[in-house]
Phi, psi and omega in degrees: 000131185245123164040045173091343170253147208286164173305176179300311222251022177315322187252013158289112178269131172256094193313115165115016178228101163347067192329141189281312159356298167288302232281314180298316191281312208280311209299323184096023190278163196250172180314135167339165198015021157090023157280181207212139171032242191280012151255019179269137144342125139337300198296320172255050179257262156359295168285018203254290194294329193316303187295272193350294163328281193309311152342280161336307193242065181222087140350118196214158195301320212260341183216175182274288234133142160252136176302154192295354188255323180293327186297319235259321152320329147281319192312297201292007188273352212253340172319136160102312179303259138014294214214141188276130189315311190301336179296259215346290164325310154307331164265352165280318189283344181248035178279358155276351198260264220319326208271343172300311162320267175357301190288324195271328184252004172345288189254031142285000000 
């Protein structure tokens, strides 16, 4: 990576191959000007499980949809590494209101 920018081919996926995306999310590297937990935006707390969830249980070129339990199981394996536990607990606590959203927007 030269000055921030991703390789050419960051967003070619190869199955059973990391995504330079994941490599980047995995690395442990920290939030743009070196925040850390609770000094990341809320708001990008927040959109960090959304995209993920979606990710996830998302039909993708490279992969199938992961059934809603596997999705809903990573978020919680990834609380605390990942992702900040109190968004999680919230979002977990609206886990019928999420999986309703889903069913209405699925197949868009």
């Amino acid at each position: 990576m030269i000055a921030g920018k991703a390789p050419a081919d960051a967003d070619n996926a190869t199955p059973g191959r990391p995504t330079y995306r994941s490599q980047l999310l995995c690395s442990r590297q920290r939030y743009p000007r070196g925040l850390r937990g609770e000094e990341i935006p809320l708001e990008g707390r927040i959109t960090a499980v959304a995209d993920v969830f979606d990710a996830l249980c998302s039909k993708r070129p490279y992969k199938p949809a992961f059934p809603l339990d596997k999705c809903f199981g990573t978020i919680e394996e990834e609380t605390g590494k990942h992702f900040d536990p109190t968004v999680v607990r919230a979002f977990l606590a609206r886990k019928d209101a999420v999986i309703a959203v889903y069913n209405e927007f699925r197949d868009l």
